[in-house]
MMTF fields as JSON, N, C-alpha, C and O atoms, coordinates in Angstrom:
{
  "mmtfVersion": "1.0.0",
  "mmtfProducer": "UNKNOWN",
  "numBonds": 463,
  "numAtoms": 464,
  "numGroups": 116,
  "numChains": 1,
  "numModels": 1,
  "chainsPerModel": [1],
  "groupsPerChain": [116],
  "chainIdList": ["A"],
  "bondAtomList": [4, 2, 8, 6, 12, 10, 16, 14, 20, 18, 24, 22, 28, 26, 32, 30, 36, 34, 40, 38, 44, 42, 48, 46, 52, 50, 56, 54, 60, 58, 64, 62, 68, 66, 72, 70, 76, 74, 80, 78, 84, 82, 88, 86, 92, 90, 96, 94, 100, 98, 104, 102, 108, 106, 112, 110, 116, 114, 120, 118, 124, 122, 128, 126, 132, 130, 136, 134, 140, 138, 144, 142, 148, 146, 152, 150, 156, 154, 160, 158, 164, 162, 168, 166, 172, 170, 176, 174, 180, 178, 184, 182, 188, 186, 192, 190, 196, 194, 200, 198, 204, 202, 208, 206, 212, 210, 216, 214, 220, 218, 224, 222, 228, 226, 232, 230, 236, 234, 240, 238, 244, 242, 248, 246, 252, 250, 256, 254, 260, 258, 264, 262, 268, 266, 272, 270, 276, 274, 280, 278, 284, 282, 288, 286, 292, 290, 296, 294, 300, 298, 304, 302, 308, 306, 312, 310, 316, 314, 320, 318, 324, 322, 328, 326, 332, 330, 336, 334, 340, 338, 344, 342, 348, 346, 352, 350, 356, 354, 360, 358, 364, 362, 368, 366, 372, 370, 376, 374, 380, 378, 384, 382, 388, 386, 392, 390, 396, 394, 400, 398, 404, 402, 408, 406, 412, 410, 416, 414, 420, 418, 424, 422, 428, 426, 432, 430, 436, 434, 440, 438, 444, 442, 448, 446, 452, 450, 456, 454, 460, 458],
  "bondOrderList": [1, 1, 1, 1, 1, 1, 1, 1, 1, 1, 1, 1, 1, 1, 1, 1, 1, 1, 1, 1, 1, 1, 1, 1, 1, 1, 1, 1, 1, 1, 1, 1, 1, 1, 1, 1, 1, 1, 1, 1, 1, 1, 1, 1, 1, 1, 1, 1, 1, 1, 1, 1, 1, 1, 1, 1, 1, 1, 1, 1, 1, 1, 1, 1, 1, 1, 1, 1, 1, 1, 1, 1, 1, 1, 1, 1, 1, 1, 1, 1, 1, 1, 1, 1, 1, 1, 1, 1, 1, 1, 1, 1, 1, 1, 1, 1, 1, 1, 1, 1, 1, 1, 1, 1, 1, 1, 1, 1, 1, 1, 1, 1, 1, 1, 1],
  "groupList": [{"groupName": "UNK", "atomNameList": ["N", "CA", "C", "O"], "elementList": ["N", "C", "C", "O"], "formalChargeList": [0, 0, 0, 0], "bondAtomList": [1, 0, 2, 1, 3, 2], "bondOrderList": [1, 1, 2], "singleLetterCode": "X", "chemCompType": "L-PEPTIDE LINKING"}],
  "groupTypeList": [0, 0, 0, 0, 0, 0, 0, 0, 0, 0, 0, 0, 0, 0, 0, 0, 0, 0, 0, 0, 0, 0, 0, 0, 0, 0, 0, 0, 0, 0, 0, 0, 0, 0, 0, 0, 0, 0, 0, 0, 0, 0, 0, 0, 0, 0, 0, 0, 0, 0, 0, 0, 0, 0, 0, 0, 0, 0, 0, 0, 0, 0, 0, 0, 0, 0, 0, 0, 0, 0, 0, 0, 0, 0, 0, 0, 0, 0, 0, 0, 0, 0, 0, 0, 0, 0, 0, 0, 0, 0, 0, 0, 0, 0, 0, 0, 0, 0, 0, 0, 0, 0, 0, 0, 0, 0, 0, 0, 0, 0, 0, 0, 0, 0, 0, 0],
  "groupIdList": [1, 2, 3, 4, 5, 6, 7, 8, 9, 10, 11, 12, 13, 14, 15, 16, 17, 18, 19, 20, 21, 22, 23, 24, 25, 26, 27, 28, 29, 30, 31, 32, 33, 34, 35, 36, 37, 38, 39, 40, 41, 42, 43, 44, 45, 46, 47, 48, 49, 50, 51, 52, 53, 54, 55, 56, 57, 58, 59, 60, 61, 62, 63, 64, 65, 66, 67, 68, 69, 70, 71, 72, 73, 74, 75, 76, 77, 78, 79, 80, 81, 82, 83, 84, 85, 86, 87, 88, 89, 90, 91, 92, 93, 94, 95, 96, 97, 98, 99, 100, 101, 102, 103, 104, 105, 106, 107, 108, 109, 110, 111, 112, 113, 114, 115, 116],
  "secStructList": [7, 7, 6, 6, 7, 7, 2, 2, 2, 2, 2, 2, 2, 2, 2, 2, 2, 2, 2, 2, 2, 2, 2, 1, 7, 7, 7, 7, 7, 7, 7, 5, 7, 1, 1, 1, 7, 3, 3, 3, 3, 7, 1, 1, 1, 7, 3, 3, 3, 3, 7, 6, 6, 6, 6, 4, 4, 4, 2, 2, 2, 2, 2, 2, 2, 4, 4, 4, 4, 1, 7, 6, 6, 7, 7, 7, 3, 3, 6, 6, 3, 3, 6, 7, 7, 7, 2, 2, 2, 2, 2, 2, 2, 2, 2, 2, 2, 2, 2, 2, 2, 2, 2, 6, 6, 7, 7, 7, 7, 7, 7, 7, 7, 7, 7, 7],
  "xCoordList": [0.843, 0.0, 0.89, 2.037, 0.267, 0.984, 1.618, 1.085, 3.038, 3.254, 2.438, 1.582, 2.612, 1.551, 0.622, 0.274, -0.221, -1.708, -2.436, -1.99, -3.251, -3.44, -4.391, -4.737, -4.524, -5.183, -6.725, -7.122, -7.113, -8.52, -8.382, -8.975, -7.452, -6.889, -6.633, -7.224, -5.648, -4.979, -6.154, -6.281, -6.673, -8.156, -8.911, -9.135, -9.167, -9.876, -9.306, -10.071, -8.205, -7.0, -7.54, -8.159, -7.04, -6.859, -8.099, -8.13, -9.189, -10.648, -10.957, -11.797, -10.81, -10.14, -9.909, -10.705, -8.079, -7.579, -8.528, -8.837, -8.828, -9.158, -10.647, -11.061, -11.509, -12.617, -12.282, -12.775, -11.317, -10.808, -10.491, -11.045, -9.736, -9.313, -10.793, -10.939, -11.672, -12.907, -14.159, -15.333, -13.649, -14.526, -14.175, -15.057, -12.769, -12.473, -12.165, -12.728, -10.997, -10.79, -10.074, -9.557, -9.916, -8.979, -7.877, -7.446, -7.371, -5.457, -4.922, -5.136, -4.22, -2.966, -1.693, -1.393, -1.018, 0.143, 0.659, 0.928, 0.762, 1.674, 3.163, 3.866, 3.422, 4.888, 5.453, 5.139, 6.125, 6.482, 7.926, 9.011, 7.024, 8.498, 9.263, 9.216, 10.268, 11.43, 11.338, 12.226, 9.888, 9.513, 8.78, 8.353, 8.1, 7.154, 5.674, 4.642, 5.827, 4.201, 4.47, 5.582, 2.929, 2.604, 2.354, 1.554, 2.954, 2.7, 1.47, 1.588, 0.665, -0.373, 0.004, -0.076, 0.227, 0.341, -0.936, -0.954, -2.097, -2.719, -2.147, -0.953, -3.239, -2.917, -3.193, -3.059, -3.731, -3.372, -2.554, -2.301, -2.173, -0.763, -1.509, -1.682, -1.677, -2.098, -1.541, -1.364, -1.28, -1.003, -1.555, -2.37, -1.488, -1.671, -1.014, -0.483, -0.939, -0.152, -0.623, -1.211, -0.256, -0.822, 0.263, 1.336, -0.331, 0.743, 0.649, -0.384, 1.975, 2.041, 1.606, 1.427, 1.516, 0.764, -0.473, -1.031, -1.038, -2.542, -2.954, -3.916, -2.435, -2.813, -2.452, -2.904, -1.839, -1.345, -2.308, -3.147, -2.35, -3.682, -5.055, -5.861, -5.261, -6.782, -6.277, -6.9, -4.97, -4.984, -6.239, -6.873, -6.539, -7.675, -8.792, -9.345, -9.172, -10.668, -10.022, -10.45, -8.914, -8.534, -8.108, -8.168, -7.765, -7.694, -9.186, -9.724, -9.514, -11.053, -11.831, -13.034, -11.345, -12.169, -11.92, -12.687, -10.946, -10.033, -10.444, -10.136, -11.312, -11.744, -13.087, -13.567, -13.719, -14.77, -14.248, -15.13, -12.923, -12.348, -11.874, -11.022, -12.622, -12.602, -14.182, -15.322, -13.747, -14.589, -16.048, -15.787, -17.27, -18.244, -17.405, -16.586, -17.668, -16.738, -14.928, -14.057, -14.805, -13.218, -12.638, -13.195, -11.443, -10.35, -9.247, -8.966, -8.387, -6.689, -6.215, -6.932, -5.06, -4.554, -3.221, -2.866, -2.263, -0.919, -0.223, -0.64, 1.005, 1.768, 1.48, 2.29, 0.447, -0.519, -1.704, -2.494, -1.744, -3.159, -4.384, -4.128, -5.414, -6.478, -7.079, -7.195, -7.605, -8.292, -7.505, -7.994, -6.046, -5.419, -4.395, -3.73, -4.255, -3.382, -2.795, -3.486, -1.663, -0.874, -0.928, -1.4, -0.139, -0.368, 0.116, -0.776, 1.285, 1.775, -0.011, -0.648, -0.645, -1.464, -2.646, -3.306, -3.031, -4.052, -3.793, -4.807, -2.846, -2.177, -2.757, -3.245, -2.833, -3.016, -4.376, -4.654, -5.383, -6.811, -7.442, -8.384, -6.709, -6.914, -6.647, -7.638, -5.683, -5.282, -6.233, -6.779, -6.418, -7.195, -9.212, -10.113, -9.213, -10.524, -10.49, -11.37, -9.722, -9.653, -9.885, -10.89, -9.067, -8.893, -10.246, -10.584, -11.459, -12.197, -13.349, -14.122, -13.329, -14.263, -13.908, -14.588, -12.738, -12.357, -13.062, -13.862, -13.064, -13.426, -14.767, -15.126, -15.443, -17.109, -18.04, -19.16, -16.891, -16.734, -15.745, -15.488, -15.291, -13.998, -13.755, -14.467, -12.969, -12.956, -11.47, -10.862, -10.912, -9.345, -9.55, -10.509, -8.043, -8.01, -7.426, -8.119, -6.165, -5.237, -4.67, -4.931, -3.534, -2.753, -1.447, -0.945, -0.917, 0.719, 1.417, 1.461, 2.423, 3.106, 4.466, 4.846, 5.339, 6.809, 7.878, 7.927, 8.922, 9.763, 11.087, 11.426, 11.741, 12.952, 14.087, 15.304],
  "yCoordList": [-1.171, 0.0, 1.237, 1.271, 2.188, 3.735, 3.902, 3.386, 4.734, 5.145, 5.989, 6.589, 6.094, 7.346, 7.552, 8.696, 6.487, 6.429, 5.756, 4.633, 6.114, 6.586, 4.701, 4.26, 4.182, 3.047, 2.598, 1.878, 3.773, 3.852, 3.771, 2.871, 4.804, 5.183, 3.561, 2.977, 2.943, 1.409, 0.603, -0.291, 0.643, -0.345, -0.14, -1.057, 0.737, 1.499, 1.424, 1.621, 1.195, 1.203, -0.318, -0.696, -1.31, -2.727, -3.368, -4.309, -2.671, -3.259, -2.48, -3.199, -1.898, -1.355, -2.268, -2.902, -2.304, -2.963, -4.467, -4.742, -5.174, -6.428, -6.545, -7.554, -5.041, -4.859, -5.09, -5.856, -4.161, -3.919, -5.675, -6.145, -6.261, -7.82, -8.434, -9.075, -8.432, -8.999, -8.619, -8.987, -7.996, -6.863, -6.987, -6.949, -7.163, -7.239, -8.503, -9.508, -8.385, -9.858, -10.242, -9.385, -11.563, -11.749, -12.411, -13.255, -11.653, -11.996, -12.421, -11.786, -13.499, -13.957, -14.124, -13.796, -14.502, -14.796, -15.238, -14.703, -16.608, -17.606, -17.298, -16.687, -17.844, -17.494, -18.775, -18.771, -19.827, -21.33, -20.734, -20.205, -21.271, -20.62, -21.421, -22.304, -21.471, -22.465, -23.304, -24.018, -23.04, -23.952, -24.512, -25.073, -24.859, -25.415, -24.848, -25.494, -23.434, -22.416, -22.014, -22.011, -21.373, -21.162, -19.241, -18.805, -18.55, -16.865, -16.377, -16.439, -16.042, -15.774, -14.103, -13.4, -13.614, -12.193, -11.725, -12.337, -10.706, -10.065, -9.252, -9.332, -8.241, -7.231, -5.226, -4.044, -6.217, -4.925, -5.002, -6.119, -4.018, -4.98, -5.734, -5.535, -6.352, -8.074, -9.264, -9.637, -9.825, -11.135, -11.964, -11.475, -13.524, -14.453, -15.614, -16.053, -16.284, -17.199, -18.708, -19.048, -19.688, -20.81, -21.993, -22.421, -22.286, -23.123, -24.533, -25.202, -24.976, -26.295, -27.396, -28.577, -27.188, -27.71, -27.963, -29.052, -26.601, -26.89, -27.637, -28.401, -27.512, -28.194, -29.524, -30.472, -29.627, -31.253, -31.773, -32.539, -31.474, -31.657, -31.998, -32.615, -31.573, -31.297, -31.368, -30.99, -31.953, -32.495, -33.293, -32.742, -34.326, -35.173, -34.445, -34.617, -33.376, -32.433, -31.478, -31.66, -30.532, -29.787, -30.562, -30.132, -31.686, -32.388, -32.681, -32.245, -33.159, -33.492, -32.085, -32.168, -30.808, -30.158, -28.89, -27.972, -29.085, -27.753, -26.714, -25.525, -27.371, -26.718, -25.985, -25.063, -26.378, -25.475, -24.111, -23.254, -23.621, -22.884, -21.821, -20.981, -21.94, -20.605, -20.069, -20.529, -19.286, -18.119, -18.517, -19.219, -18.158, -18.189, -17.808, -16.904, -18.865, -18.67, -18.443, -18.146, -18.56, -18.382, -19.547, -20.644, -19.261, -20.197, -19.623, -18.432, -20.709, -20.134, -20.926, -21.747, -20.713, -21.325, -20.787, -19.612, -22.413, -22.631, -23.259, -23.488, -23.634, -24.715, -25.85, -26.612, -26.308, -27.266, -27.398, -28.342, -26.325, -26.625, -25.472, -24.635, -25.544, -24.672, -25.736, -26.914, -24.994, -25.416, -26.892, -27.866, -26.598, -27.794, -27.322, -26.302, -28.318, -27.626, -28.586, -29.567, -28.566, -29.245, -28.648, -27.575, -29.965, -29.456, -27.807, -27.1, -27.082, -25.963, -25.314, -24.884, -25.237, -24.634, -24.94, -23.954, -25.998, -26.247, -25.772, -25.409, -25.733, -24.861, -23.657, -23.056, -23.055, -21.444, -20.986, -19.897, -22.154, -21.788, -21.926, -21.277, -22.871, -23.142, -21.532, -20.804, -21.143, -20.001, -18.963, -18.119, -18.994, -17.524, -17.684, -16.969, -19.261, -19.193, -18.325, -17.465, -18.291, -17.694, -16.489, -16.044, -15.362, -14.297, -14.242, -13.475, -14.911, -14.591, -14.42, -13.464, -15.675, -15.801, -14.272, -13.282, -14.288, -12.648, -11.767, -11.269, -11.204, -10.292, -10.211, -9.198, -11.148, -10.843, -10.196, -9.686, -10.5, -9.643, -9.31, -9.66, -8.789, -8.324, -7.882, -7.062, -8.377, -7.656, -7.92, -8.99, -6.334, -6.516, -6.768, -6.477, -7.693, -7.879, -6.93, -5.943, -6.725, -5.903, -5.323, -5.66, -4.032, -3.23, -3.438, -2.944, -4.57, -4.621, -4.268, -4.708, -2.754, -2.284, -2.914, -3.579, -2.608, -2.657, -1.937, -0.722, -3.03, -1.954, -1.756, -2.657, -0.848, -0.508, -0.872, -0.83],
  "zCoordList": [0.0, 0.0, 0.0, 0.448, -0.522, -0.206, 0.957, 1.939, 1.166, 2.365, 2.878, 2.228, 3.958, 4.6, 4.846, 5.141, 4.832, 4.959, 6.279, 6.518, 6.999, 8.525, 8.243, 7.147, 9.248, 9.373, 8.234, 7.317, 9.276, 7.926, 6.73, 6.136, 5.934, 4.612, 4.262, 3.354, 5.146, 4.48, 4.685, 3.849, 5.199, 5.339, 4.01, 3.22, 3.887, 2.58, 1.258, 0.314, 1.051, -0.257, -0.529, -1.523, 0.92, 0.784, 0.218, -0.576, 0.783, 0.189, -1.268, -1.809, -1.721, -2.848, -3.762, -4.454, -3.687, -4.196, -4.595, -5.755, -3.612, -3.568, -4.282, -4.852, -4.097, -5.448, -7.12, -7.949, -7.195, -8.328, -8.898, -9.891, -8.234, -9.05, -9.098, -10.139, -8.473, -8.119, -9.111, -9.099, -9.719, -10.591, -11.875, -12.732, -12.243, -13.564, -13.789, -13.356, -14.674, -15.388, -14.363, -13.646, -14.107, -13.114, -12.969, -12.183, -14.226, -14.403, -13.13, -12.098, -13.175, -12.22, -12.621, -13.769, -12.008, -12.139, -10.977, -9.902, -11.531, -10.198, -10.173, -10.978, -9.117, -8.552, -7.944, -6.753, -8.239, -7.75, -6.778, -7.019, -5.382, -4.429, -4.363, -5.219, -3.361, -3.52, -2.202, -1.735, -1.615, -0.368, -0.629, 0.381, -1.713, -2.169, -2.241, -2.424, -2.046, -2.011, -2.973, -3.501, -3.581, -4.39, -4.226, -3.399, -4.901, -4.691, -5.8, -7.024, -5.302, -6.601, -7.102, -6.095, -7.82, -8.0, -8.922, -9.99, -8.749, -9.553, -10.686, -10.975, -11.519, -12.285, -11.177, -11.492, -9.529, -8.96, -7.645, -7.193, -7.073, -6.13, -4.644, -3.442, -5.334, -4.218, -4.476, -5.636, -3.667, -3.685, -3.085, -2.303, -3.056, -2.023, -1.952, -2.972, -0.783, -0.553, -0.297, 0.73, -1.487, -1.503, -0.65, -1.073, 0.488, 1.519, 1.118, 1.123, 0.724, 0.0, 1.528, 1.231, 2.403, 3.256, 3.192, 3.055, 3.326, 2.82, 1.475, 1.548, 0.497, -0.963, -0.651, -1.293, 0.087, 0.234, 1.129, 0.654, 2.454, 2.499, 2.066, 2.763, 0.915, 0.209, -1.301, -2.294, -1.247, -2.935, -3.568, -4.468, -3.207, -4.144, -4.63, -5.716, -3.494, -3.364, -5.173, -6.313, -4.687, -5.32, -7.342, -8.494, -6.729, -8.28, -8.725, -9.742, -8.168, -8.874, -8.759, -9.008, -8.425, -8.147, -9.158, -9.447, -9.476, -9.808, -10.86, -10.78, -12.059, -13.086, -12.481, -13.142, -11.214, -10.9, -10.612, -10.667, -10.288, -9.988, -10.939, -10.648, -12.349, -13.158, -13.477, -13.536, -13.577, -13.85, -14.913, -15.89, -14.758, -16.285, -16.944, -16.778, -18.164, -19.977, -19.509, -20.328, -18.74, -18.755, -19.349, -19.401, -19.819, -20.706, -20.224, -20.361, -19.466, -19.189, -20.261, -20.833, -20.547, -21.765, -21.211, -21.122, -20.698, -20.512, -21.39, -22.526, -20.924, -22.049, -22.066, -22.594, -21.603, -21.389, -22.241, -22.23, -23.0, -23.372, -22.861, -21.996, -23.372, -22.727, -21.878, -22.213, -20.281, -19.456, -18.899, -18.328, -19.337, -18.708, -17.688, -17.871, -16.289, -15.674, -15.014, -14.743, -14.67, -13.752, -12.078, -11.701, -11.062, -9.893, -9.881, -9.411, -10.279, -10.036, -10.631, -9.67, -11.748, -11.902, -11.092, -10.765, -10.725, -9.761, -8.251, -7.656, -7.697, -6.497, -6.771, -5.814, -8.097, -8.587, -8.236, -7.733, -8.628, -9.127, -7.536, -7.08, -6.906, -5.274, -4.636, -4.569, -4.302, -4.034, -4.703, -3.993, -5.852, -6.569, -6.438, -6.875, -5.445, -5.125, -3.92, -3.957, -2.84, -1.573, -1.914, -1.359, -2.998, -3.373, -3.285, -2.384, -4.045, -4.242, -3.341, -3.279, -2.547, -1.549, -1.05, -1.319, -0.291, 0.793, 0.312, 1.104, -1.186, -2.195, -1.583, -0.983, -1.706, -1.491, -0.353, -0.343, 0.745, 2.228, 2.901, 4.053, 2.385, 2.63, 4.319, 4.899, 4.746, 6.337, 6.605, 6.57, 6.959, 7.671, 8.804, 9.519, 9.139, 10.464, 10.526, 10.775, 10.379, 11.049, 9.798, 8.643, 10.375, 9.101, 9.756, 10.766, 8.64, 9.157, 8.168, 7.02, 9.1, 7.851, 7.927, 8.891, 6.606, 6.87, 7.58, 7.768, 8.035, 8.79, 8.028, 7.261, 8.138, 6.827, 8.198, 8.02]
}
């Protein structure tokens, strides 16, 4: 978020922000970490974090489940193919359901900023 902006202000940006992806198209972009999570990046500055714990967990659900996880009429199209995905992409669509659920009621807990 912006520097400088008083609690409210970052509360207000963050639900914002998280309209805006929710509203439009909803470009991603995965990020394959080197711990085995998954970084989801939008087209506005959000992210989220897919815990290779959790997917492991709830792999079978998430494999058999995974194509419910786009959009009406959506088509991703990887090096795979359209509407085809591997675990790194099914990790993605898992993660970019959360994005979405939050989106619909959005509620901060808290505003944690950075420290330099």
């Amino acid at each position: 978020m912006p520097e400088g902006l008083s609690d409210d202000q970052a509360v207000s940006h963050a639900k914002d922000v998280l309209a805006k992806i929710y509203h439009f198209h909803p470009d991603m972009n995965p990020l394959s970490m080197k711990d085995g999570n998954v970084l989801v990046k939008y087209n506005h500055p959000a992210v989220n974090l897919v815990l290779d714990r959790v997917t492991s967990d709830n792999w079978k659900v998430i494999e058999a489940r995974h194509l419910e996880a786009l959009t009406t009429s959506e088509v991703l199209i990887n090096p795979l193919g359209p509407k085809k995905f591997d675990a790194f992409g099914m990790k993605a669509l898992f993660g970019r359901c959360f994005m979405f659920m939050d989106a619909q009621a959005p509620n901060v807990v808290r505003v944690v900023r950075r420290t330099v």
